[in-house]
PDB file of N, CA, C, O and CB in Angstrom:
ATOM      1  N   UNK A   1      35.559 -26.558-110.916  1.00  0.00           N
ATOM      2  CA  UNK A   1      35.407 -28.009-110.858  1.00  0.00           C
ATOM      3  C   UNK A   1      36.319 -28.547-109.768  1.00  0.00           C
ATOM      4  O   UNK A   1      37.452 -28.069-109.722  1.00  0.00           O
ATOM      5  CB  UNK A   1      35.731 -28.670-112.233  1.00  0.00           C
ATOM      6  N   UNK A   2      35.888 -29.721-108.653  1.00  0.00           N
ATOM      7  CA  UNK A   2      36.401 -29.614-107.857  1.00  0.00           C
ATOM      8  C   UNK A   2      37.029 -31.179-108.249  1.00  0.00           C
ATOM      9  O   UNK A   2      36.451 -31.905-109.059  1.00  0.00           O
ATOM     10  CB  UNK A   2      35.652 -29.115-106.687  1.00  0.00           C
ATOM     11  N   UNK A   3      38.206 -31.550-107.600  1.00  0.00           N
ATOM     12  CA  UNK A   3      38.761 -32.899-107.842  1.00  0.00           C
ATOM     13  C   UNK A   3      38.278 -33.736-106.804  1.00  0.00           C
ATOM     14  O   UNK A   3      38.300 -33.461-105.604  1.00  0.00           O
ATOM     15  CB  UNK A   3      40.272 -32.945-107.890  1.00  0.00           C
ATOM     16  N   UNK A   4      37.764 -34.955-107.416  1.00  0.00           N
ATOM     17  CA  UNK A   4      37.283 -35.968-106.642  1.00  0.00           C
ATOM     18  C   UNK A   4      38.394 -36.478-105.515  1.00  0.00           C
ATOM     19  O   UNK A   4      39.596 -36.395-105.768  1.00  0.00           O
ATOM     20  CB  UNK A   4      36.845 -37.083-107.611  1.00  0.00           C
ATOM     21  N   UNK A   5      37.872 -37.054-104.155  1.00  0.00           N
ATOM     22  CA  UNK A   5      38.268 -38.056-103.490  1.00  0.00           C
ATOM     23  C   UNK A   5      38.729 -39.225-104.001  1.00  0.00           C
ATOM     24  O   UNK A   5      38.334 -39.673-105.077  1.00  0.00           O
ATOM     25  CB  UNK A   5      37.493 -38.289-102.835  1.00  0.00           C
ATOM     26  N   UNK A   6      39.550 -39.764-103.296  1.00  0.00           N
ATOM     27  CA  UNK A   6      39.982 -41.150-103.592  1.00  0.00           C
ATOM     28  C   UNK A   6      40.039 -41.756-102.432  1.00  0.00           C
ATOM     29  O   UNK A   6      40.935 -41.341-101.696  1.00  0.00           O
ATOM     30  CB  UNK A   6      41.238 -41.308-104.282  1.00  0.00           C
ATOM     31  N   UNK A   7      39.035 -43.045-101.808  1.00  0.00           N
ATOM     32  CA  UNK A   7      39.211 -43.801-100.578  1.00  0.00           C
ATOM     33  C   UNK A   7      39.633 -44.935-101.019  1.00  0.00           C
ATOM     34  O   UNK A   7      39.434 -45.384-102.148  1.00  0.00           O
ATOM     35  CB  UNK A   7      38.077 -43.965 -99.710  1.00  0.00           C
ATOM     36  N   UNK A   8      40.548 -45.708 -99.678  1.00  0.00           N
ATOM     37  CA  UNK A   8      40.729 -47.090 -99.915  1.00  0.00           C
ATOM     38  C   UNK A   8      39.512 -48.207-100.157  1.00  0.00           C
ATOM     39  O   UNK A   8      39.811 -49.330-100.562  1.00  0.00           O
ATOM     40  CB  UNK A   8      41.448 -47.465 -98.821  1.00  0.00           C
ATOM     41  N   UNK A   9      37.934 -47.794 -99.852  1.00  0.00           N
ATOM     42  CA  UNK A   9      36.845 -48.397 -99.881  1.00  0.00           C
ATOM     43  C   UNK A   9      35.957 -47.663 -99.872  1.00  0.00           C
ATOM     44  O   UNK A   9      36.061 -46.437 -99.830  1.00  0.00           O
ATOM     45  CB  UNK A   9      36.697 -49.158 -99.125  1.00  0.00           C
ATOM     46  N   UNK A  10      34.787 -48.390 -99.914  1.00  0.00           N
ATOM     47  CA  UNK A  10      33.712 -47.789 -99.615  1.00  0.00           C
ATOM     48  C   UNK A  10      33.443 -47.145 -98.331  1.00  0.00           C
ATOM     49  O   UNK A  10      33.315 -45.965 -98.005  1.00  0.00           O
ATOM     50  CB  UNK A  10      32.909 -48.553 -99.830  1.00  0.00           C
ATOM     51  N   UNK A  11      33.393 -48.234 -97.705  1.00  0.00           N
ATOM     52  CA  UNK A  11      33.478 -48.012 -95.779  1.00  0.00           C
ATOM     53  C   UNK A  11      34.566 -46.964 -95.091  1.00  0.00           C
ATOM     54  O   UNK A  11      34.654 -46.766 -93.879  1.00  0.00           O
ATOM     55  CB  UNK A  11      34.025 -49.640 -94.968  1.00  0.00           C
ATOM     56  N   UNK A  12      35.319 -46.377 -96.043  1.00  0.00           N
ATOM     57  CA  UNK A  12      36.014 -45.628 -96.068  1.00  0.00           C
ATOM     58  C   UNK A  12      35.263 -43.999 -96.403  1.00  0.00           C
ATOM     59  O   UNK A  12      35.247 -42.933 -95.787  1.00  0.00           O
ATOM     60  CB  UNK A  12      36.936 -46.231 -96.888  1.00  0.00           C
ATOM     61  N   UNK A  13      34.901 -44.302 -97.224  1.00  0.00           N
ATOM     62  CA  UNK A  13      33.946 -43.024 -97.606  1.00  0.00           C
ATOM     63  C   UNK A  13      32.991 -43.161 -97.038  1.00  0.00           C
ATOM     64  O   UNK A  13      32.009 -42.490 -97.357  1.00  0.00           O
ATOM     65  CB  UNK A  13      33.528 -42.753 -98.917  1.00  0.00           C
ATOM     66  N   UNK A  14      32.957 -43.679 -96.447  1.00  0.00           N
ATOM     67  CA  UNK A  14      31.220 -43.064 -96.078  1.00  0.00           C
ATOM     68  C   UNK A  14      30.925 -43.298 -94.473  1.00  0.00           C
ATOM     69  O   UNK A  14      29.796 -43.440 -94.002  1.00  0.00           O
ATOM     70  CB  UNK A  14      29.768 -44.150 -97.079  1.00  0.00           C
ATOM     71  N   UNK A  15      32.225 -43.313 -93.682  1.00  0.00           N
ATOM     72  CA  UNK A  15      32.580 -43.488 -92.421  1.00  0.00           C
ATOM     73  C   UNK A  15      33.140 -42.178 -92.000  1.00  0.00           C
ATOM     74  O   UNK A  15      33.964 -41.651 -92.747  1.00  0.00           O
ATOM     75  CB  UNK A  15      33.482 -44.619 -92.261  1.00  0.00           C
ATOM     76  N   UNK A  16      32.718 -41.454 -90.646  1.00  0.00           N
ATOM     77  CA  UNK A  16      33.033 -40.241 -90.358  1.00  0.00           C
ATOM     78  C   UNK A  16      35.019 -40.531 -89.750  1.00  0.00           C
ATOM     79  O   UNK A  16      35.933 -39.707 -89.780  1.00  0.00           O
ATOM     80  CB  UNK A  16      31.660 -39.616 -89.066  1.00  0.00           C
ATOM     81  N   UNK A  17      35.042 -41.702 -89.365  1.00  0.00           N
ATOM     82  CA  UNK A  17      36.657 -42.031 -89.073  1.00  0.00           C
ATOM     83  C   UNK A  17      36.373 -43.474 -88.786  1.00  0.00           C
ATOM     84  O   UNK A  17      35.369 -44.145 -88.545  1.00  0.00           O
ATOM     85  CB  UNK A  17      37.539 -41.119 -87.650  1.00  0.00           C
ATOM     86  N   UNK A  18      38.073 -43.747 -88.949  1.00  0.00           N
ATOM     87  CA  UNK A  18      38.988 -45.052 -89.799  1.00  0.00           C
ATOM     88  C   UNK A  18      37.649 -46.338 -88.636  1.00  0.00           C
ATOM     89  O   UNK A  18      36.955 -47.223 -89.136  1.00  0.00           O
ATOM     90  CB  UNK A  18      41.752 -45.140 -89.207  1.00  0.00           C
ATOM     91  N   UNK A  19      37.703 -45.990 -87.179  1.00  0.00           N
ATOM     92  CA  UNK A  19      36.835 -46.829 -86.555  1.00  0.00           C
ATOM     93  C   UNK A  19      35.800 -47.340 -86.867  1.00  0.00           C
ATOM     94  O   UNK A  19      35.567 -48.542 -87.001  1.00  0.00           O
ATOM     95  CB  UNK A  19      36.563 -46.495 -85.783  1.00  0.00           C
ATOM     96  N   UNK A  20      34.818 -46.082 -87.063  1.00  0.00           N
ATOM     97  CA  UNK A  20      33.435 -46.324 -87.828  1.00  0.00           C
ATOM     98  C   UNK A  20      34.074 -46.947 -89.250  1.00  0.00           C
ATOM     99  O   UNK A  20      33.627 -48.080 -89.430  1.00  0.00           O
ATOM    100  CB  UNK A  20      32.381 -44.693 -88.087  1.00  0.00           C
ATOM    101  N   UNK A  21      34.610 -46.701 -89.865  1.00  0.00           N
ATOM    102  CA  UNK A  21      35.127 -47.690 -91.036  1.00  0.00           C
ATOM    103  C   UNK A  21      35.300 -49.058 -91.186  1.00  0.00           C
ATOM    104  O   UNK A  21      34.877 -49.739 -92.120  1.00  0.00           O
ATOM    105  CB  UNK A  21      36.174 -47.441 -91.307  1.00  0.00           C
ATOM    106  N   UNK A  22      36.144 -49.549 -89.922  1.00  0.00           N
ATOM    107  CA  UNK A  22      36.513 -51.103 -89.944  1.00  0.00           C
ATOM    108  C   UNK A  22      35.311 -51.337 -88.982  1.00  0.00           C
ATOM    109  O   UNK A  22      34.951 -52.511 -89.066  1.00  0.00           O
ATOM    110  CB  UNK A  22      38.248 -51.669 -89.339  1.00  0.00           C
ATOM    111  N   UNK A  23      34.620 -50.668 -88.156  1.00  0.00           N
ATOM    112  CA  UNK A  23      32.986 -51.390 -88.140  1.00  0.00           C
ATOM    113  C   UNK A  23      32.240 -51.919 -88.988  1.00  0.00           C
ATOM    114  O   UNK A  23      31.739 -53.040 -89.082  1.00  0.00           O
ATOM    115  CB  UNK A  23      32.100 -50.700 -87.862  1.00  0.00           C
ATOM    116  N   UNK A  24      32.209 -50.962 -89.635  1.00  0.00           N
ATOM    117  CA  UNK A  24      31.454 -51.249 -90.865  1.00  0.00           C
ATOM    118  C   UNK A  24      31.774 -52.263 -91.638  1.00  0.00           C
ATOM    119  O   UNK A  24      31.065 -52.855 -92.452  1.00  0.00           O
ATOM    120  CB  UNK A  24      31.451 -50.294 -91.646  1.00  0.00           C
ATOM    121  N   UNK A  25      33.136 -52.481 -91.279  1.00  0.00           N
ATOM    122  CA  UNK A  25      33.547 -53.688 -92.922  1.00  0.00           C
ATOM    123  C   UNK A  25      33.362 -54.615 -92.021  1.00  0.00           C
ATOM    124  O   UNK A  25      32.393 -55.269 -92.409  1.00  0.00           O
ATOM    125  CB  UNK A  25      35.401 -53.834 -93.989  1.00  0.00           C
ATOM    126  N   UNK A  26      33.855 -55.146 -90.772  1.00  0.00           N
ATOM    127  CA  UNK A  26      33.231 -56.341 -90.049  1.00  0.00           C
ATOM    128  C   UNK A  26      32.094 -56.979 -89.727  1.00  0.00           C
ATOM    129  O   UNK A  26      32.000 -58.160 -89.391  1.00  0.00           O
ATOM    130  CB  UNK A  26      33.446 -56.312 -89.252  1.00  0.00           C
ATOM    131  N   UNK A  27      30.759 -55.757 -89.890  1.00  0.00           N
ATOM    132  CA  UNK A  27      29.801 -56.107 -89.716  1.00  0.00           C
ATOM    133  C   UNK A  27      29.302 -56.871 -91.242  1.00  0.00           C
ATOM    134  O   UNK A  27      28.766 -57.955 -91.470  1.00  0.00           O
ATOM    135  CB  UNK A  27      29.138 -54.991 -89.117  1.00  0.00           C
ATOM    136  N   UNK A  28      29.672 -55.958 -91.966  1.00  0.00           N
ATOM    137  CA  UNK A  28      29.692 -56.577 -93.896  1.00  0.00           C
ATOM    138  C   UNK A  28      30.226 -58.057 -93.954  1.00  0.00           C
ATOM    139  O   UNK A  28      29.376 -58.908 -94.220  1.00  0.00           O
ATOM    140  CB  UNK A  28      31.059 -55.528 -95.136  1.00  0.00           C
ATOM    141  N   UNK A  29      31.310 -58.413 -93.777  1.00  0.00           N
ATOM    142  CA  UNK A  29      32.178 -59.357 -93.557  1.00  0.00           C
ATOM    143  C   UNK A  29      30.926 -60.304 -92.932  1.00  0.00           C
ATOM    144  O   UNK A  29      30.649 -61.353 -93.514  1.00  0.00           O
ATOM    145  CB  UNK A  29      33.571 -58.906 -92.603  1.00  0.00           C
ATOM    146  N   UNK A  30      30.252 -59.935 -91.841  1.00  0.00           N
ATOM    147  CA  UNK A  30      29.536 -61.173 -90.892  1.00  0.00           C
ATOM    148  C   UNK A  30      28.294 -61.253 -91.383  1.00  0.00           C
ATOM    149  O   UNK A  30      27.676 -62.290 -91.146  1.00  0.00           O
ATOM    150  CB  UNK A  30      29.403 -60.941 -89.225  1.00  0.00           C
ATOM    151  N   UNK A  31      27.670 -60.234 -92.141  1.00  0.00           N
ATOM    152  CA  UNK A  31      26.668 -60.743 -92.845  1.00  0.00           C
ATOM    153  C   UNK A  31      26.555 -61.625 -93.696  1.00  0.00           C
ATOM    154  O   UNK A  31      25.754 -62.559 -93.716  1.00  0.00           O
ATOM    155  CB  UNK A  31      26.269 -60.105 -93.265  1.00  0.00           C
ATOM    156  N   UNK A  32      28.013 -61.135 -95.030  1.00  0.00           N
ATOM    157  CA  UNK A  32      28.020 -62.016 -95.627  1.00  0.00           C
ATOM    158  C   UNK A  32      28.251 -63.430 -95.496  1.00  0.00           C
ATOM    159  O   UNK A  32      27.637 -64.178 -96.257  1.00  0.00           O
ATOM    160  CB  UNK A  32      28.459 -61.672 -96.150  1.00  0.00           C
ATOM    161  N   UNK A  33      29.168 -63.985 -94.514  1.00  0.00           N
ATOM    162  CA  UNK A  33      29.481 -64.944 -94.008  1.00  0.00           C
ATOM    163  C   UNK A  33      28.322 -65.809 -93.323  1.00  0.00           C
ATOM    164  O   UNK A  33      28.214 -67.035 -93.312  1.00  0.00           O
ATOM    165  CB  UNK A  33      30.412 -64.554 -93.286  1.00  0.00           C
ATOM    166  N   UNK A  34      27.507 -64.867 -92.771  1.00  0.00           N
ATOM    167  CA  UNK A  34      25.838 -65.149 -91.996  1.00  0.00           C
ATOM    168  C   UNK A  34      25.061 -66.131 -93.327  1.00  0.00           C
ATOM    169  O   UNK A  34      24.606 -67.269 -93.221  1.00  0.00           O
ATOM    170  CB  UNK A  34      24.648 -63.132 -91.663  1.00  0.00           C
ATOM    171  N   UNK A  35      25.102 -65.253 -94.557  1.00  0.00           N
ATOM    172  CA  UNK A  35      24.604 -65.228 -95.802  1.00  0.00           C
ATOM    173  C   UNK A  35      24.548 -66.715 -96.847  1.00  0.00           C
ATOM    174  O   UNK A  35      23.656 -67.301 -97.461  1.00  0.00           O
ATOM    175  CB  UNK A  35      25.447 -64.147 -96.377  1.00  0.00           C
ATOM    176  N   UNK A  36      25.894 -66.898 -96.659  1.00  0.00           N
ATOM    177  CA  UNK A  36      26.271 -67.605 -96.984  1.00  0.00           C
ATOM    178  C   UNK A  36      25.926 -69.207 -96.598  1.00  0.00           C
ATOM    179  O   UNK A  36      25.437 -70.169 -97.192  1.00  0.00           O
ATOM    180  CB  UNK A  36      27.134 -67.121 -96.883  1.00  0.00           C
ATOM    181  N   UNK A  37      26.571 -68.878 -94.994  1.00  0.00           N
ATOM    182  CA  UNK A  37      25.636 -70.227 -93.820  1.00  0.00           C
ATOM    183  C   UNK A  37      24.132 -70.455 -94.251  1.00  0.00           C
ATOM    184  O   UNK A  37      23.697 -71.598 -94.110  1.00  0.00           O
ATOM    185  CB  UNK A  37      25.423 -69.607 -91.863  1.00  0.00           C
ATOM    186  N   UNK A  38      23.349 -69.545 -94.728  1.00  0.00           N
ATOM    187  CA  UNK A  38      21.995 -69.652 -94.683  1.00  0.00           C
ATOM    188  C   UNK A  38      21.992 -70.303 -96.050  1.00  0.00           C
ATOM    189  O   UNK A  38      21.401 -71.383 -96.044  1.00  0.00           O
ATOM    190  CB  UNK A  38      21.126 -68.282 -94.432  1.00  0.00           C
ATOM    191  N   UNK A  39      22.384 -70.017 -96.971  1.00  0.00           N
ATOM    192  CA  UNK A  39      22.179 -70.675 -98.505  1.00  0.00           C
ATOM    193  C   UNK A  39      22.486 -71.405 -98.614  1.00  0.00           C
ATOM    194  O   UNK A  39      22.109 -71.887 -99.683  1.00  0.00           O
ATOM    195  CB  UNK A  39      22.508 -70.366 -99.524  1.00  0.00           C
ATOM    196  N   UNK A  40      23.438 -72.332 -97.784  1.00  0.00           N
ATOM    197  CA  UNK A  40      24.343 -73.506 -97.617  1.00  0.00           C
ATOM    198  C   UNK A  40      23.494 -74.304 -97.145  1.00  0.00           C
ATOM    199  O   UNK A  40      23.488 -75.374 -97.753  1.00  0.00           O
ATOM    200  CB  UNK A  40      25.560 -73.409 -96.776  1.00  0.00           C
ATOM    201  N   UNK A  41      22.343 -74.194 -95.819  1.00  0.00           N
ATOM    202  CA  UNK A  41      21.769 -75.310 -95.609  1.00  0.00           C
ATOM    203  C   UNK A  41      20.687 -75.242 -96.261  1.00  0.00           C
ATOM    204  O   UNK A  41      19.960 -76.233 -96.183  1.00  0.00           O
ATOM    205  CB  UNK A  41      21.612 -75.629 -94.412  1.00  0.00           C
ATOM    206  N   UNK A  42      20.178 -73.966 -97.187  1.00  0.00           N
ATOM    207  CA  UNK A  42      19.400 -74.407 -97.715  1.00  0.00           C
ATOM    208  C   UNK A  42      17.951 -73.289 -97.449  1.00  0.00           C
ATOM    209  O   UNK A  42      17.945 -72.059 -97.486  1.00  0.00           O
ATOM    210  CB  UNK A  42      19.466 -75.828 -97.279  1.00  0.00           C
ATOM    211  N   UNK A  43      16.770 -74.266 -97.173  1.00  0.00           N
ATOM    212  CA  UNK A  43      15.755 -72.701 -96.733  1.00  0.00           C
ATOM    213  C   UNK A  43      15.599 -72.826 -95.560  1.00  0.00           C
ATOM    214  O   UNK A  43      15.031 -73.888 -95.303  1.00  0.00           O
ATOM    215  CB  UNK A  43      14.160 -72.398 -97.332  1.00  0.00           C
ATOM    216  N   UNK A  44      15.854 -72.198 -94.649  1.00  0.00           N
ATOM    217  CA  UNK A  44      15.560 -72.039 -92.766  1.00  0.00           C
ATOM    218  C   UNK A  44      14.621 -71.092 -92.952  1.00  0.00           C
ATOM    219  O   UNK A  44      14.530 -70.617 -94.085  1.00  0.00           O
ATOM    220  CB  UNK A  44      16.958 -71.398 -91.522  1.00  0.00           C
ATOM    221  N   UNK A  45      13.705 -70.601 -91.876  1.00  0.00           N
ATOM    222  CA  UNK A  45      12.689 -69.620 -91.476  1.00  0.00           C
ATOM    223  C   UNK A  45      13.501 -68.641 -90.683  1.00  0.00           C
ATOM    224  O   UNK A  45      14.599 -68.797 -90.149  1.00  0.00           O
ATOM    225  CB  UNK A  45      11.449 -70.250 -90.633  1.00  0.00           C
ATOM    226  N   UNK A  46      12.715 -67.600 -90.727  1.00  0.00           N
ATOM    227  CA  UNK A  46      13.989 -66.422 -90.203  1.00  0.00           C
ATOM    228  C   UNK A  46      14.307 -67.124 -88.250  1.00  0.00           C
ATOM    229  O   UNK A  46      15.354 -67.035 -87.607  1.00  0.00           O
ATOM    230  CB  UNK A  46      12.984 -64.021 -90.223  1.00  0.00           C
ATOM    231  N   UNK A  47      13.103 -67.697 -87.853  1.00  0.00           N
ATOM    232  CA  UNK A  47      13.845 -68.232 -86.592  1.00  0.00           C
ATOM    233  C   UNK A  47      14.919 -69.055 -86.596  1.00  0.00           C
ATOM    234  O   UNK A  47      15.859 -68.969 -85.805  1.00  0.00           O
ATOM    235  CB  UNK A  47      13.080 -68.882 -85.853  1.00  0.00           C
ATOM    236  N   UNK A  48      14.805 -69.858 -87.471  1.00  0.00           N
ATOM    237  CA  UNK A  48      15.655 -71.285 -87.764  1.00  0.00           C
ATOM    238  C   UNK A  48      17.394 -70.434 -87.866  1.00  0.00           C
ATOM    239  O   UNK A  48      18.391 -70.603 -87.164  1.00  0.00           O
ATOM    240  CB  UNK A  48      14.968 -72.309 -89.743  1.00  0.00           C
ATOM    241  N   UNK A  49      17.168 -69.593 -88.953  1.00  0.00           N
ATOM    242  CA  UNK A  49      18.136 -68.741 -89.109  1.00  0.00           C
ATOM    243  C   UNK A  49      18.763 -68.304 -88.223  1.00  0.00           C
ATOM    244  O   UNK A  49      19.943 -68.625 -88.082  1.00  0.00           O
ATOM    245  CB  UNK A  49      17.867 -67.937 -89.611  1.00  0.00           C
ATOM    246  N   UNK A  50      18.027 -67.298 -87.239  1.00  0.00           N
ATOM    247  CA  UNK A  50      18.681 -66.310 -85.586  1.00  0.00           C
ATOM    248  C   UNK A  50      19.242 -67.623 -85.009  1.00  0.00           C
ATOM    249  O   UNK A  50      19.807 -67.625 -83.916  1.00  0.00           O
ATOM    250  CB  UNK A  50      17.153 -65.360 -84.135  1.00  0.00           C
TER     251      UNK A  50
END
């Protein structure tokens, strides 16, 4: 039986190194933030949106 990993995150695990890692969480970060803008005004069309 082998002992599990322990990462500081997700983007951590599942990133080949720390770079590809904090890519990943910034791009997360701007979606959600994207996400958010969009529910805030309400319903836009995906152009309205870009």
């Amino acid at each position: 039986m082998s002992t599990p990993e322990n990462y500081g995150s997700v983007w951590d695990a599942i990133a080949d190194t720390p770079q590809q890692a904090a890519n990943l969480r910034s791009r997360a970060e701007l979606m959600q933030k994207i996400a958010a803008r969009v529910k805030q005004h309400g319903y836009w069309t995906q152009s309205e949106a870009a």
